[in-house]
C-alpha positions in Angstrom: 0.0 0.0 0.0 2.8 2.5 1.1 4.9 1.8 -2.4 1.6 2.3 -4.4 1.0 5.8 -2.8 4.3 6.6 -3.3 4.0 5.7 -7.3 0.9 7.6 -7.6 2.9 10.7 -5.7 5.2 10.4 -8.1 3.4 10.2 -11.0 1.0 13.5 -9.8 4.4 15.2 -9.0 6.1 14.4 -12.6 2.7 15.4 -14.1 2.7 18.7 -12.4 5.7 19.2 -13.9 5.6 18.3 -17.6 2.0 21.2 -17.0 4.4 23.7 -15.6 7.1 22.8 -18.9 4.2 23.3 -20.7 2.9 26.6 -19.5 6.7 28.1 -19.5 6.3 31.1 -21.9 8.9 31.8 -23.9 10.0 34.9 -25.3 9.6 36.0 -28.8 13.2 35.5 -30.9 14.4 39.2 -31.4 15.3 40.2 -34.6 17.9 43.5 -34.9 17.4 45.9 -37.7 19.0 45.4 -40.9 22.0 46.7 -42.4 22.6 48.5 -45.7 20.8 47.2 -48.7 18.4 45.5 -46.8 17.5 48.4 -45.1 16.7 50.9 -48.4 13.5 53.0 -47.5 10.6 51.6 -49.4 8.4 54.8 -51.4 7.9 57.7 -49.7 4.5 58.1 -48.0 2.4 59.7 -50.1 -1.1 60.7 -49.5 -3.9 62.9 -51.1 -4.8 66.2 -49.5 -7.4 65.7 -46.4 -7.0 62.2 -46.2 -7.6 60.4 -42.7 -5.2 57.5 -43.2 -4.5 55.8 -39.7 -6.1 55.8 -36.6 -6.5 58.9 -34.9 -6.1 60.8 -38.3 -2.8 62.1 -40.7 -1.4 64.0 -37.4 -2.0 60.9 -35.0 -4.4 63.5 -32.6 -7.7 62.8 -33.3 -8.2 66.3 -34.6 -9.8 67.0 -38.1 -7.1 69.6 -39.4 -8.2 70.2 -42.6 -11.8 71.9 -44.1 -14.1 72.4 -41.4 -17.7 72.9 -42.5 -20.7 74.5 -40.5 -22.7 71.0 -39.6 -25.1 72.8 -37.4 -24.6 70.3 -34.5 -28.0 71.2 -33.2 -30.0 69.7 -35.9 -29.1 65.8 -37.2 -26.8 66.1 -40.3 -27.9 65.1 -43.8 -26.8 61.5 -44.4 -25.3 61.8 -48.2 -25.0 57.9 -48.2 -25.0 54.9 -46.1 -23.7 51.1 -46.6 -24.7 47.8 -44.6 -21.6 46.0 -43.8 -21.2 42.5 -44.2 -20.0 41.4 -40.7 -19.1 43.1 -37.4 -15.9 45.1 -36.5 -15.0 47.7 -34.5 -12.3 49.2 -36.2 -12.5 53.4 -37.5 -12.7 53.7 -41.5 -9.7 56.0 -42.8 -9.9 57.9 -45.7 -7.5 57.7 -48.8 -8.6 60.6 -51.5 -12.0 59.8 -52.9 -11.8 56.1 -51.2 -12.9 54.9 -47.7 -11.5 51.4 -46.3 -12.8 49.6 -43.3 -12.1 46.1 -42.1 -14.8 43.7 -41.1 -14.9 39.9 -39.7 -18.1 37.6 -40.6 -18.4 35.2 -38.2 -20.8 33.4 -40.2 -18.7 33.0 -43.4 -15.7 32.5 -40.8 -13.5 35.4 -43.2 -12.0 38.6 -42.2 -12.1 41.2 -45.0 -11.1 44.7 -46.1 -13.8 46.6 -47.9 -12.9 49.4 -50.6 -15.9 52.4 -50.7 -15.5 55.6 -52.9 -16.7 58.8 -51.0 -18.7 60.4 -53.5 -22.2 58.1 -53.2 -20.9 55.3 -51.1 -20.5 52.8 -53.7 -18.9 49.4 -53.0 -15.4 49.2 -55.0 -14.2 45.8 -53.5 -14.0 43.5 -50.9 -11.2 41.5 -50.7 -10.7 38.3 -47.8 -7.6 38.6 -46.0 -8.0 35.6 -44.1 -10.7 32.5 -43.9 -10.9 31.2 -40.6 -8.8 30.9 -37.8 -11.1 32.9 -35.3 -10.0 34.0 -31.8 -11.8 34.2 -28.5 -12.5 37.6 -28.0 -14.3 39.3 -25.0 -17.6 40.1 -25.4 -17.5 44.3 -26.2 -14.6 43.5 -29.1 -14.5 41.8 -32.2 -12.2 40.0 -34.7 -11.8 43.1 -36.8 -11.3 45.8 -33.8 -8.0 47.1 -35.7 -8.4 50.3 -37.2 -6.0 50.2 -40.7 -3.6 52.2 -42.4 -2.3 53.5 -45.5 0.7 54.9 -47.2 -1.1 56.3 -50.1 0.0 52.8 -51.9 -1.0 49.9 -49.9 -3.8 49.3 -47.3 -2.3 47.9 -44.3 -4.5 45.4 -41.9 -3.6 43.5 -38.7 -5.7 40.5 -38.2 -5.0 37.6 -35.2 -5.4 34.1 -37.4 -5.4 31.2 -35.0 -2.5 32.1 -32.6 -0.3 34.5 -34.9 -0.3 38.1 -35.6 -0.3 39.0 -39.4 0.2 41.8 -41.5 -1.1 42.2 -44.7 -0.6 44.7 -48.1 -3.6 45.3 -50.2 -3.2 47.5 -53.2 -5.6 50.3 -53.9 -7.4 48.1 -56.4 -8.0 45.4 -54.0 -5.4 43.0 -54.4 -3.2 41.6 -51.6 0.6 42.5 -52.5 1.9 40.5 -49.7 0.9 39.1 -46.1 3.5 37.6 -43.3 3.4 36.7 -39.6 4.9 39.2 -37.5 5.0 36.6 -33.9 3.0 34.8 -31.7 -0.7 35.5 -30.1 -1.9 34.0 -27.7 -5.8 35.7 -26.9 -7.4 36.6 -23.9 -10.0 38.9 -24.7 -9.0 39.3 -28.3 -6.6 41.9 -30.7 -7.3 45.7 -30.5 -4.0 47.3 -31.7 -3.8 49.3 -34.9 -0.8 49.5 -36.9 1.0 52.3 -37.3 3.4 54.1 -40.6 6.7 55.3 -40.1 8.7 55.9 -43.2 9.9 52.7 -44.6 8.2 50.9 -41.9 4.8 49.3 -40.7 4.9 48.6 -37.1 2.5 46.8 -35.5 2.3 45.6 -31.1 1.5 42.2 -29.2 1.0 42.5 -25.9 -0.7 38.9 -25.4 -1.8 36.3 -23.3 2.0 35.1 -24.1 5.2 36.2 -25.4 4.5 39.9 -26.5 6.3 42.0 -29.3 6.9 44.9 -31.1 7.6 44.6 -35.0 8.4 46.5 -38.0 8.0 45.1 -41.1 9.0 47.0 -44.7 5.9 48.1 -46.6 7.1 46.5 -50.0 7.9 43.5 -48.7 6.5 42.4 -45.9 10.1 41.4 -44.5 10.7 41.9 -40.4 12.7 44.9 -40.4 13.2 44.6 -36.1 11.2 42.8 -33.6 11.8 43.2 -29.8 10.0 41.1 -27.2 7.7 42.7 -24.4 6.1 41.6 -21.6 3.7 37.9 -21.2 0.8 40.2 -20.3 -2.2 40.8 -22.4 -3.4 44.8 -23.4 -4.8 46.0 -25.6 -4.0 50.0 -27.2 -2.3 51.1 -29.9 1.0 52.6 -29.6 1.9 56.0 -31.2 4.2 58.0 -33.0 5.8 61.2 -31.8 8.1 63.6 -32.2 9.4 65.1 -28.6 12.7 66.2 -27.3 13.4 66.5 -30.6 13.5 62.3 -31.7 11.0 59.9 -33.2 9.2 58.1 -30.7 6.7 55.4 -30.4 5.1 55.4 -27.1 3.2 52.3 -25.9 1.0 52.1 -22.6 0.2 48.9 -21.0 1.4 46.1 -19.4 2.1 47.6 -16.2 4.1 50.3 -17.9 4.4 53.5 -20.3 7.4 53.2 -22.5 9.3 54.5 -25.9 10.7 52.6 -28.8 13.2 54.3 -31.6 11.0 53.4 -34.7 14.3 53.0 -36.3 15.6 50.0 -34.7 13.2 49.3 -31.8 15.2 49.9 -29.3 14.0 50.7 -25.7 14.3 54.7 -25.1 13.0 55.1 -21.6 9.7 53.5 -19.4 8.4 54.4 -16.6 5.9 52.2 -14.3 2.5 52.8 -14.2 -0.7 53.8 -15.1 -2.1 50.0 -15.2 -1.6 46.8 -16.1 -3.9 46.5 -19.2 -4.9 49.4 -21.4 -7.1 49.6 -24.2 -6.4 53.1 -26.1 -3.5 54.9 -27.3 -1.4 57.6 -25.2 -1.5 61.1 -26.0 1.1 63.9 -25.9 1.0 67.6 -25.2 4.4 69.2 -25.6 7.0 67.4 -23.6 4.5 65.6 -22.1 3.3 61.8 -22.6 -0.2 61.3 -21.3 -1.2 57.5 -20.7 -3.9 55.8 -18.9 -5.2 52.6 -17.9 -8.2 51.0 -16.6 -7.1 47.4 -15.2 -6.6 46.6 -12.5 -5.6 50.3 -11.5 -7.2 53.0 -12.4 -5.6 56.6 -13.5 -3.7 58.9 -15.6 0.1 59.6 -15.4 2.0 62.4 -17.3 5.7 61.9 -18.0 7.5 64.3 -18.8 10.2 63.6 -21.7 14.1 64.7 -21.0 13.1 66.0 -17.8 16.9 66.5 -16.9 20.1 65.7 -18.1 21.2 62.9 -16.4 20.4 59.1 -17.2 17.0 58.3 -16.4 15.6 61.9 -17.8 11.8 61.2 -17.6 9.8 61.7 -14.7 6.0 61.2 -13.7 5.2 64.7 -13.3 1.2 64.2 -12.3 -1.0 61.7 -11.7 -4.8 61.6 -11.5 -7.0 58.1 -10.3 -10.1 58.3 -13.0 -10.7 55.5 -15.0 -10.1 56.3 -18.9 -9.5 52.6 -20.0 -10.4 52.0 -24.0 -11.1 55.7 -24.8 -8.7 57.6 -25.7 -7.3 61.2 -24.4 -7.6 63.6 -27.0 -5.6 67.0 -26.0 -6.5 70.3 -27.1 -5.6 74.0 -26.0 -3.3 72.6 -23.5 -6.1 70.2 -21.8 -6.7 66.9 -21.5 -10.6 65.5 -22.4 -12.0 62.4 -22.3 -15.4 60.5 -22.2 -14.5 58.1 -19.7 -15.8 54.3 -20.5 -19.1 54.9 -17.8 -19.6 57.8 -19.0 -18.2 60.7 -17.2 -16.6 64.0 -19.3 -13.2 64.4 -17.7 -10.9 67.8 -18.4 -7.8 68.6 -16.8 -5.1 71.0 -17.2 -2.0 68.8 -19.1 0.7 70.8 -17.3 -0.1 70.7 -13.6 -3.0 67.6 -13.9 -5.3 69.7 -12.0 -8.9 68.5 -12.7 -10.6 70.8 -14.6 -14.5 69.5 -14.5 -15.8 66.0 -14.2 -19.7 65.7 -15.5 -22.1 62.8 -16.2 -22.8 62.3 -19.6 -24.4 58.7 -19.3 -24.1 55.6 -20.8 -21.2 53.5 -21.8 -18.4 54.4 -24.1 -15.7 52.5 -26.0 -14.6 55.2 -29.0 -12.8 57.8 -28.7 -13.5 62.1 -28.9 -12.8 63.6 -32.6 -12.1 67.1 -32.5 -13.8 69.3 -35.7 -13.5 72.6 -35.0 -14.6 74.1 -32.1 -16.7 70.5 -31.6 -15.9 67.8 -29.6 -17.9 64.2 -31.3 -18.0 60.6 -29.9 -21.1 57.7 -29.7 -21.7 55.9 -27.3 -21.8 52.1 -27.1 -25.8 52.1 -27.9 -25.4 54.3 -31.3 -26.1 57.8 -30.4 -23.5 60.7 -31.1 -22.6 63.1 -29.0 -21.2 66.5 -29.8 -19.7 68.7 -27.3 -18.3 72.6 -27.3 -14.7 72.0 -27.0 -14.5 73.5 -23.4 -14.1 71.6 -20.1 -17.6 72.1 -19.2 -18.7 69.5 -21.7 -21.9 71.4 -22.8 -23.7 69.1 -25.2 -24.5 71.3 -28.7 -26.8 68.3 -29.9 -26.9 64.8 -30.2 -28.2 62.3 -32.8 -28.9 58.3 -33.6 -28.4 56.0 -36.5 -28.9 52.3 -36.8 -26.6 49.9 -35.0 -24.3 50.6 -32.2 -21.2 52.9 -31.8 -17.9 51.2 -30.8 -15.9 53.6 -33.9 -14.6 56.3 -33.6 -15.9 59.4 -35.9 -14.0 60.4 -38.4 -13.8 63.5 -40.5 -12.2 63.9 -44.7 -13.3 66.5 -47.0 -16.2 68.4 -45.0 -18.2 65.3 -44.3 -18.6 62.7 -41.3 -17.9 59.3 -41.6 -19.3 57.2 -39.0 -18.8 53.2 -39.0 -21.9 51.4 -36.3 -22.2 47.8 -36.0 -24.5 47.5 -39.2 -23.7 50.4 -41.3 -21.1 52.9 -42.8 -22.6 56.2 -42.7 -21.5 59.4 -44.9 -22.8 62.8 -43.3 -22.7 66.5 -44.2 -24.1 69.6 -43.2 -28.0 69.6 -43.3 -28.3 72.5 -45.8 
């Protein structure tokens, strides 16, 4: 009896330990940026006058910089045009010339596509599948096509999770897929939500998984891995982005437990600092010298680092903090302030040099998207479909608010004088009602 117990001890104990092998996460294999011919620029970027080709628009803000029409907030704009789409996602569209691209995943048909409209009257150019199958397990308020993508004026960049890899893939402007590679590992908790971002020869795209996370670059014409540095085993969720401050090329990521910088050049690690939270969901913002980031699990809060605070090694510094949750929206700054509609639904403003909390109001509801700036308006839905626009002030006075079919995880978007506005079941095309 006593030898029998102590094979079945055994056998648990060498069990235990082929599951703890097993579970062993391994980082990602680094790859260091090429050397000279390899590493010729691809074409320049080259895009059309008021296009909105990324996330958070041509100037990475979330501020409509170019024509600025009189919409009349307090009366619903004219919808020009509107298109069902095939699918769910919860990616923004962006906005190439007279062309509008949006991704979409149909669950049903098991594919995840890019769809081509032209502005004018909303006419369906193209759909093309990037993937068939292969579907993750997503949480319940994201979807398999949450990735907003991006454009260099030739291709159409998209980043799609197929199984438990990351890829990358170039469409051309007529709808045909150039290339496509895996850029590492992904391992889902609550699904993909990062949206890649252009920097001159370079699409660069973040994995902060369930498992072995990453940051990549891969060359626009081809697809190769330019660099790839590992991160941390912990799943978020934002997108990082790029920046100019203390006079270098930066790509600032929040999440996993920290708020760091990247050199877009080679990826190499410029400076982190700890904090806000563990997981985020949104992208950081920057006012001046200033890196905002915030987080909504488990912590809650803002931080503001402030970038070559001294001279010395170890130059940045946490400069304010504030405990609010702002989890997947993301900050939008303006006239040296901070807004946000917070995920339950509170209008947050403070002042982005000292943190000092400028108003905090109750709008209601939930919110996901992020606030567009258009002039001297501030626009976001909320997750049950109805936009709200806002005087761009920290008192948050509402200047109207309207509803369109499906729900609103999308952020608005602005190209030309008109509204673009992806819900759940439609692409919408708006414009002032007279």
């Amino acid at each position: 009896m006593m030898l029998a117990g102590y094979r079945r001890s055994v056998s648990l104990s060498i069990v235990l330990g082929a599951l703890l092998l097993g579970c062993r996460q391994e980082p990602v294999d680094e790859i260091r940026a090429p050397q000279g011919e390899a590493a010729q620029a691809a074409d320049p970027v080259s895009l059309p006058p008021g296009s909105w080709p990324w996330w958070r628009g041509e100037d990475r803000d979330g501020i409509a910089h170019h024509e600025i029409a009189d919409f009349q907030w307090s009366s619903q704009p004219n919808v020009v045009w509107s298109a069902k789409i095939q699918g769910l996602g919860h990616s923004t569209p962006i906005i190439v010339g007279d062309k509008v691209f949006l991704t979409t995943a149909d669950a049903k048909q098991e594919t995840k596509s890019l769809i081509c409209f032209e502005t004018v009257m909303g006419k369906p150019v193209w759909t093309t599948t990037v993937h068939q199958g292969g579907f993750m397990r997503t949480h319940q308020k994201n979807s398999q096509a949450s990735a907003t993508p991006a454009s260099d004026g030739n291709y159409i960049f998209t980043a799609y999770v197929v199984k438990d890899s990351l890829y990358v893939t170039a469409v051309d402007m007529k709808g045909q897929i150039v290339w496509q590679k895996e850029a590492g590992p992904f391992q889902s908790q609550h699904g993909y939500g990062s949206s890649p971002i252009i920097y001159e020869s370079f699409v660069i795209v973040l994995s902060d998984s369930n498992g072995p996370g990453f940051l990549a670059a891969l060359r626009r014409d081809t697809g190769d891995i330019a660099w790839r540095v590992g991160r941390s085993t912990e799943p978020s969720y934002g997108t990082p982005i790029l920046a100019e401050i203390d006079g270098k090329q930066q790509i600032l990521v929040g999440g996993t437990g920290s708020t760091s910088a990247y050199d877009p050049q080679n990826g190499d690690l410029l400076w982190s600092v700890d904090g806000p939270a563990k997981t985020t969901a949104n992208t950081p913002a920057v006012a001046g010298d200033l890196v905002i980031s915030t987080g909504g699990y488990p912590q809650n809060g803002s931080i503001a680092v402030r970038v070559g605070a001294s001279e010395e090694e170890g130059r940045e510094e946490i400069v304010w903090e504030a405990r609010e949750r702002i989890y997947v929206p993301s900050p939008l700054v303006h006239d040296g302030k901070i807004y946000a509609v917070n995920d339950d639904g509170i209008g947050l403003c403070y002042d982005a040099q000292t943190g000092e909390r400028l108003s905090r109001k109750r709008i209601g509801g939930n919110f996901s998207s992020s606030l567009t700036l258009y002039g001297k308006h501030m626009l976001v839905p909320d997750e049950d479909g109805t936009m709200h626009v806002f005087e761009a002030t920290p008192d948050f006075n509402s200047v109207g608010e309207f509803r369109l079919e499906g729900s609103g995880f999308a952020s608005p978007v602005f190209a030309g004088g008109k509204l673009y506005w992806r819900t759940s079941t439609h692409l919408f095309c708006l414009a002032p009602a007279s």
